[in-house]
C-alpha positions as CSV (number, residue, x, y, z in Angstrom):
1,X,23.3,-10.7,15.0
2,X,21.9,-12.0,11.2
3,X,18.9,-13.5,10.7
4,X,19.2,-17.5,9.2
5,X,16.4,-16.4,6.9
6,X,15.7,-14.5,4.3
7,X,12.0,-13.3,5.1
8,X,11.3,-9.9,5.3
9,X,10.4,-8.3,8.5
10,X,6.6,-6.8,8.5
11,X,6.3,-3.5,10.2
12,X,3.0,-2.4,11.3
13,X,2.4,1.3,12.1
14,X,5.4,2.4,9.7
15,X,4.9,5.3,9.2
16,X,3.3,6.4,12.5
17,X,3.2,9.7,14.7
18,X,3.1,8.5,18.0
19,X,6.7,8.1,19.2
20,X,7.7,7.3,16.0
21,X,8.9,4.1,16.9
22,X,7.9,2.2,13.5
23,X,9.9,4.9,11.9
24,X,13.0,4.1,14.3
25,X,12.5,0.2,14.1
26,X,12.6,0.2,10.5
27,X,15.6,2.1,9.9
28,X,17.3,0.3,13.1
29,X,16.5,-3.5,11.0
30,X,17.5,-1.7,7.5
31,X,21.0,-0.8,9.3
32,X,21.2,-4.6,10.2
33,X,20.4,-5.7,6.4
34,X,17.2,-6.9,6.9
35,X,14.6,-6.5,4.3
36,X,11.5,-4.7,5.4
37,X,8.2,-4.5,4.3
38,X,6.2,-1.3,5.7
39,X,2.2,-1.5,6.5
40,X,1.1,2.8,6.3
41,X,-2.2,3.7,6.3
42,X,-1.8,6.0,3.1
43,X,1.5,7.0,0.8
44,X,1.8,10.6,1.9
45,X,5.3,12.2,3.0
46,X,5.8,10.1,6.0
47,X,5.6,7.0,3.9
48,X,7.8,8.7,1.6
49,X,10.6,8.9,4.0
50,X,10.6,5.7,5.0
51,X,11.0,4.5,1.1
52,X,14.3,7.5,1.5
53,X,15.6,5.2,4.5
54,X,16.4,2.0,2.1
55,X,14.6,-0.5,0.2
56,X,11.4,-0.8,2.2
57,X,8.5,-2.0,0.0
58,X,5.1,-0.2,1.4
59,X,2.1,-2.1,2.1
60,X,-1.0,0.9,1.8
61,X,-4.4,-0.4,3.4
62,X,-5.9,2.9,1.8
């Protein structure tokens, strides 16, 4: 199903270890052309790969 707007979807927990189910969810909503923006708690490798996935624009709190 698409979305009516345009708005991208926030992700909190991106680039997370536990389960990661931020990872999953944002390449599930990338699959399904939504834009995403990613919250990490620091660019290393695992924010990386998320940016590998698609356009994601990262949001650091570092």
């Amino acid at each position: 199903m698409k979305s009516t707007h345009d708005s991208p979807i926030l992700v909190t927990g991106a680039a997370g270890d536990v389960g990661a189910i931020g990872r999953n969810l944002t390449a599930l909503l990338l699959a399904k052309g939504q834009k995403v923006r990613a919250l990490v708690r620091r660019e290393d490798e695992r924010a990386k790969a998320l940016c590998q996935l698609g356009t994601v624009r990262l949001c650091s709190v570092s």
